[in-house]
LUMVOLO-82354 format. One record per residue (C-alpha): residue number from 1; y, x, z. Coordinates in pm, whole numbers, plus 50000, padded with zeros to 5 digits. Example, Ala and Ser with C-alpha at 12.3 -4.5 7.8 and 13.67 -1.06 7.14 Angstrom:
<nodes>
[1 [49550 51230 50780]],
[2 [49894 51367 50714]],
</nodes>
This chain:
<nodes>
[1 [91782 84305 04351]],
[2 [91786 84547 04633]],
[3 [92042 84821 04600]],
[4 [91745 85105 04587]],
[5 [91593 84922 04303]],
[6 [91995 84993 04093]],
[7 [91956 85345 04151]],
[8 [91927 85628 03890]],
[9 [91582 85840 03964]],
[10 [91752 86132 04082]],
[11 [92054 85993 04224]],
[12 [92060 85929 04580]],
[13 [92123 85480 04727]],
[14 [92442 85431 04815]],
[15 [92541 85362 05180]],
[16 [92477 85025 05322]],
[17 [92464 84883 05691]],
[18 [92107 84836 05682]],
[19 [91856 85139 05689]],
[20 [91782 85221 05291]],
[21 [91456 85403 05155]],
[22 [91376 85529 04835]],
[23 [91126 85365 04563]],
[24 [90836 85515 04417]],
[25 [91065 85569 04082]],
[26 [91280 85796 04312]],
[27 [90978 85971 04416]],
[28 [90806 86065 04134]],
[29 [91133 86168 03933]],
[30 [91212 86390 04210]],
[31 [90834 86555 04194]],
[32 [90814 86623 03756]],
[33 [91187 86759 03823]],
[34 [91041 86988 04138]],
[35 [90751 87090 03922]],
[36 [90932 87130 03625]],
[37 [91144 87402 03795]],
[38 [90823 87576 04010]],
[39 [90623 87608 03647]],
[40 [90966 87798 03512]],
[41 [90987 88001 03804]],
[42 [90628 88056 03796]],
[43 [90616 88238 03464]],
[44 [90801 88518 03570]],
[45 [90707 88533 03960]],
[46 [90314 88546 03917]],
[47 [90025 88462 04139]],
[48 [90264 88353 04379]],
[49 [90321 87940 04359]],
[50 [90310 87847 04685]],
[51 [90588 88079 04777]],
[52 [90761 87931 04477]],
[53 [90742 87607 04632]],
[54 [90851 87688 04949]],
[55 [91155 87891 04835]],
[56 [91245 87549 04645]],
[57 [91197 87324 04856]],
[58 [91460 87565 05114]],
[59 [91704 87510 04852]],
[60 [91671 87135 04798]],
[61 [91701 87058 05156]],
[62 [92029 87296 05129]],
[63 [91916 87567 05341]],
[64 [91925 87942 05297]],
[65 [91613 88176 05259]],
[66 [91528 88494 05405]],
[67 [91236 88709 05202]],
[68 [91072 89007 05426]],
[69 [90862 89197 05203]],
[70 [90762 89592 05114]],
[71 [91022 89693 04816]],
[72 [90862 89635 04471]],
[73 [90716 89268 04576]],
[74 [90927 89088 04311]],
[75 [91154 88970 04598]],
[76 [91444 88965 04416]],
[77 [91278 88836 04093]],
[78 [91230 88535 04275]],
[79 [91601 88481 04361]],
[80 [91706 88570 04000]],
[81 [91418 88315 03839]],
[82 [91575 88011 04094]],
[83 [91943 88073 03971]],
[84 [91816 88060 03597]],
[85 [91603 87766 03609]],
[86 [91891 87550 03741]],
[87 [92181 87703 03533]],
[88 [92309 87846 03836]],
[89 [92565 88120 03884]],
[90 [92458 88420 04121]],
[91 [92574 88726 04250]],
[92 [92409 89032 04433]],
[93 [92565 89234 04725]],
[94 [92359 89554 04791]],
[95 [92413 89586 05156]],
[96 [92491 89929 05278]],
[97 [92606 90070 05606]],
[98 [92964 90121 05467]],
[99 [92993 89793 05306]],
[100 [93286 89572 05480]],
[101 [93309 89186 05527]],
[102 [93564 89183 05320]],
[103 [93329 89333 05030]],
[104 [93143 89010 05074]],
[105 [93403 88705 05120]],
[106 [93701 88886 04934]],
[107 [94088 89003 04997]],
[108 [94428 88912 04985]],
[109 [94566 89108 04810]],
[110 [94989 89129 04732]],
[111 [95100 89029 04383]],
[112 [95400 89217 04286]],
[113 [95460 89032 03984]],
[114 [95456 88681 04152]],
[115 [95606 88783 04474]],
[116 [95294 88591 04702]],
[117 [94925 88673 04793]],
[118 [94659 88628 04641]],
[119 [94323 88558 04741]],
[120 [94028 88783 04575]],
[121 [93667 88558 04592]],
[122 [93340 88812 04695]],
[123 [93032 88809 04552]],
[124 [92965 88544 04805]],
[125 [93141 88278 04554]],
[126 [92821 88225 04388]],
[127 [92522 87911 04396]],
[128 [92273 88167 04486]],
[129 [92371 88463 04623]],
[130 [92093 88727 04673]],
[131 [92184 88947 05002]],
[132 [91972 89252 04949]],
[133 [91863 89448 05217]],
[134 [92083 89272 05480]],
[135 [91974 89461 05739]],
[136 [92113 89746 05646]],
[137 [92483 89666 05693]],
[138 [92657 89679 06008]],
[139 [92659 89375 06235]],
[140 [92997 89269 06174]],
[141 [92951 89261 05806]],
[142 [92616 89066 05881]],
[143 [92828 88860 06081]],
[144 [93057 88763 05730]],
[145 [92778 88564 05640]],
[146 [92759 88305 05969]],
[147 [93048 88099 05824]],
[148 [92965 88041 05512]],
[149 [92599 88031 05520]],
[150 [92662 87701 05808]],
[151 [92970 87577 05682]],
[152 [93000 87665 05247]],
[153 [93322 87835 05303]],
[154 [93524 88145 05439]],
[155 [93799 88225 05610]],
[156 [94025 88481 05479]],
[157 [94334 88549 05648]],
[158 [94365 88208 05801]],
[159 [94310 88058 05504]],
[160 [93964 87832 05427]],
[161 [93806 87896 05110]],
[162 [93507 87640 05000]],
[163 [93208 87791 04771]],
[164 [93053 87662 04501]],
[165 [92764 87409 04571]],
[166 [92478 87419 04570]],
[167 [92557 87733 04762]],
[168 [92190 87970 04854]],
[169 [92199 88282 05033]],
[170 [91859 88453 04996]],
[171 [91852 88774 05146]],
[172 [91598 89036 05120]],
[173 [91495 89311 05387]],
[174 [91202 89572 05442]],
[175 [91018 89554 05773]],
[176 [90832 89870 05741]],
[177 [91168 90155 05682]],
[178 [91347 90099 05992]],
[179 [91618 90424 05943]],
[180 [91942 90326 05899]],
[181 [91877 89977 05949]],
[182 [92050 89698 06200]],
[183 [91866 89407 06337]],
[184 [91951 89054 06273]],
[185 [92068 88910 06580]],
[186 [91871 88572 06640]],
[187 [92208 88399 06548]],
[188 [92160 88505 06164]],
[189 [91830 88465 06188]],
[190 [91858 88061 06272]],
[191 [92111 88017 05996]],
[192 [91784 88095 05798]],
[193 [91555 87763 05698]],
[194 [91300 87950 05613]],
[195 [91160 88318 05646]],
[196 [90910 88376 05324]],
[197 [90664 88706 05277]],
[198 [90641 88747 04915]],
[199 [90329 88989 04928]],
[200 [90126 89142 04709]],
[201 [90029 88987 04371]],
[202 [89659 88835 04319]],
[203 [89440 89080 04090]],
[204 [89461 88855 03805]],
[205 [89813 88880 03815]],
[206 [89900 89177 03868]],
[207 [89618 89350 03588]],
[208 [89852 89111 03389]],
[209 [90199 89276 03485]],
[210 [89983 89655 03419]],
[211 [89880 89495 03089]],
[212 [90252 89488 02970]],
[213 [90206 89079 02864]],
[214 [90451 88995 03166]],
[215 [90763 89121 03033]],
[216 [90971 88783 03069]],
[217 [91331 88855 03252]],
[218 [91464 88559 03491]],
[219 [91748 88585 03308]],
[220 [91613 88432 03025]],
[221 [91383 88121 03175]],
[222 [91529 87859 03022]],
[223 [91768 87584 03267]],
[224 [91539 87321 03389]],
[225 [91819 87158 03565]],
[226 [92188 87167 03633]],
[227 [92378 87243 03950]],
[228 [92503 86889 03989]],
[229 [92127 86789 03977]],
[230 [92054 87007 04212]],
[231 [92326 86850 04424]],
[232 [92176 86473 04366]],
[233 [91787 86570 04449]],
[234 [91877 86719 04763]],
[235 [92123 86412 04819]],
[236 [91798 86180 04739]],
[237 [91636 86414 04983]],
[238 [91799 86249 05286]],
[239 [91674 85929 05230]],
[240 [91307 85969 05312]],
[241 [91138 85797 05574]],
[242 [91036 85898 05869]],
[243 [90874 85693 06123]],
[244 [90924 85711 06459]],
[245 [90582 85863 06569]],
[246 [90687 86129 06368]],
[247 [90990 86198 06534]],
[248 [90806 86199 06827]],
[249 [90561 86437 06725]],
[250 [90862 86689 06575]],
[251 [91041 86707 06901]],
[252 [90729 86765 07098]],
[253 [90633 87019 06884]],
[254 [90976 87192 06913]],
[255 [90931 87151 07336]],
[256 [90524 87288 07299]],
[257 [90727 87604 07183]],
[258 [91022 87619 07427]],
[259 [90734 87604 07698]],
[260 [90476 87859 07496]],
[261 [90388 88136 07804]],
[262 [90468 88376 07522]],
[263 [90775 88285 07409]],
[264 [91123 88379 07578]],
[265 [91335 88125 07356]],
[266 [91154 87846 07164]],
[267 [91280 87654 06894]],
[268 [91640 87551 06898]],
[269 [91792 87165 06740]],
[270 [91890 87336 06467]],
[271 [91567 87453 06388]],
[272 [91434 87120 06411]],
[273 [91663 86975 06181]],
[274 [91553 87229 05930]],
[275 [91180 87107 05953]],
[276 [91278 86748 05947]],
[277 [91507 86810 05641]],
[278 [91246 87058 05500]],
[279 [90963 86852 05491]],
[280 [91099 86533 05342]],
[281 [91192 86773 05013]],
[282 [90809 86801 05085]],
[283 [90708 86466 05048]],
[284 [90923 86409 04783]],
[285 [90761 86704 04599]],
[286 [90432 86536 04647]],
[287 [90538 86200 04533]],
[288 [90588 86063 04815]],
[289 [90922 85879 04988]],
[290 [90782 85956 05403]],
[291 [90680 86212 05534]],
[292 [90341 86306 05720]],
[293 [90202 86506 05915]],
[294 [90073 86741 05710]],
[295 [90428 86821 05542]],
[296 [90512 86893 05921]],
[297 [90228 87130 05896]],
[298 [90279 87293 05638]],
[299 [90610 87434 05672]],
[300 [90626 87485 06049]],
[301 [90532 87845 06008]],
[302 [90766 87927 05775]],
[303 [91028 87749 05985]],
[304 [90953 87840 06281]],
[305 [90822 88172 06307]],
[306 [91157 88338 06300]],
[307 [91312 88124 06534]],
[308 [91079 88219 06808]],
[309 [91171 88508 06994]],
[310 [90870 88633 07182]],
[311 [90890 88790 07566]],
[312 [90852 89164 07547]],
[313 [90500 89162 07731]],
[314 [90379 88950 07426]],
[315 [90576 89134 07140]],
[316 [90413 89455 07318]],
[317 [90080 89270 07294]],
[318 [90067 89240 06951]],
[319 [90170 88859 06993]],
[320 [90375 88693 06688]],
[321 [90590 88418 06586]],
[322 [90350 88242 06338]],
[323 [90093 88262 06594]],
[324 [90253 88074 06885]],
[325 [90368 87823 06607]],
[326 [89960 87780 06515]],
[327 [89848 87750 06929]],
[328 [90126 87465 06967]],
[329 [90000 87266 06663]],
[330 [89610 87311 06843]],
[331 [89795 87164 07173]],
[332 [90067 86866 07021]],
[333 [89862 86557 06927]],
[334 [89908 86439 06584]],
[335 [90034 86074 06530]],
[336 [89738 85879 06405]],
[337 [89772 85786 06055]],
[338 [89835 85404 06095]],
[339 [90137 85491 06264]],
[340 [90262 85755 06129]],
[341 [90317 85569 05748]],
</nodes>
């Protein structure tokens, strides 16, 4: 029996010489889990499902979200929903103009009655930590976030500290009130896998939420899931297939926007590697253990988009992220279908 075949549904093959791939067990436990969670989530974050999905699918391929919205969007109901549904523990930093890096990692602080140091953990030693309005601290706070949000642990004092895991940062920030705010250098902004607009609710939905019948707190969505399940899907994660067409067809797609006439600085590796790892969650979502071209599809604009950094002639046009990202798909051929499964 091949050592695939041995494995628990939502526990990840073990390590041998030759390549492994998952079974269609593997699969299709991963996608009632997935959809388990996205119905949960669903019932307090309305009319919104593909967001839903996208914002879990960030945190199975262990990347970090970053919602732009108008205040009142439910942008940090989403965050709180997530950290309920799989038993989670989260924490919220308000991010102010005052607020110090130390406010977010923690302090050493001198323990008289022990005679040594102690280390304090921030809010930061959380699963899911929801970052609100991050652009409103300073840059070097901002800045408190680049270690831990690549590597799952701080440095205080010399010292390494790991975080929990799963470990999610999902920050929130308004792109309309621009006082008192700081932009996020394009360093941040890659540490982000994806960049989500929460928007306005569908009519249906939100006649529902003026109705009073959608008075359900995240809080109390019952746990779907457990951390160390979260930990083993995202494991399985890594083991989808990918054929080499599609590889291909990533890295040109990556180069179509390093080339764009628009764009000053296209994609970067690490942006790639989010894709690749985003969109075999995807397929496993779907049922599926390889990926295709339409998972490429559809999470290249939310992938992307932030990643790009326009030249000023085009940002002064009117020109935008998620638009270069839809004139390179138009350009890069897409593997045909016999070779891309």
């Amino acid at each position: 029996m091949q050592d695939s075949e041995q494995t628990h549904p939502l526990q990840a093959p073990r390590p041998v010489q030759q390549p492994v791939t998952l079974n269609p067990g593997q699969a299709e436990a991963f996608a009632a889990t997935f959809e388990r969670l996205a119905a949960a989530v669903d019932t307090v974050v309305l009319g919104k499902p593909d967001v839903v999905r996208l914002a879990l699918t960030a945190m199975f391929a262990e990347g970090h979200i970053l919602l732009e919205d108008v205040p009142g969007t439910g942008k940090t109901t989403l965050a709180r929903a997530i950290a309920s549904a799989v038993s989670g523990q989260w924490r919220r930093i308000q991010f102010t103009p005052d607020l110090l890096p130390s406010d977010v990692s923690g302090v050493t602080i001198f323990n008289q009655g022990s005679g040594g140091f102690e280390f304090h953990p921030g809010p930061v030693f959380a699963n899911i930590v929801i970052a609100d309005e991050i652009n409103r601290a300073s840059p070097k706070t901002q800045s408190a976030l680049l270690e831990v949000m690549e590597e799952g642990r701080v440095t205080v004092d010399g010292h390494p500290h790991s975080v929990p895991s799963p470990f999610v940062v999902v920050a929130t920030q308004n792109p309309v009130e621009m006082d008192g705010t700081y932009r996020l250098p394009e360093a941040q902004l890659d540490r982000f896998l994806v960049k989500l607009s929460v928007g306005y609710p569908v009519e249906a939905a939100e006649i529902e939420v003026l109705r009073g019948t959608h008075q359900r707190s995240p809080e109390n969505i019952p746990a779907v899931v457990d951390t160390d399940t979260v930990k083993q899907m995202a494991e399985v994660a890594k083991y989808v297939y990918i054929a080499d067409p599609l590889y291909a067809y990533l890295v040109q797609l990556a180069n179509a926007t390093r080339g764009h006439p628009q764009v000053a600085v296209g994609v970067s590796p690490r942006g790639l590697i989010a894709l690749t790892r985003a969109a075999s969650v995807y397929a496993l979502s779907q049922g599926r253990t390889y990926i295709i071209p339409e998972d490429v599809k559809a999470l290249a604009e939310p992938v992307f988009s932030h990643r790009i950094q326009l030249a000023p002639d085009a940002a002064m046009r009117g020109a935008s992220g998620a638009g270069v990202v839809a004139e390179v798909f138009e350009s890069v051929p897409v593997p045909l279908p016999a070779s891309a499964a």
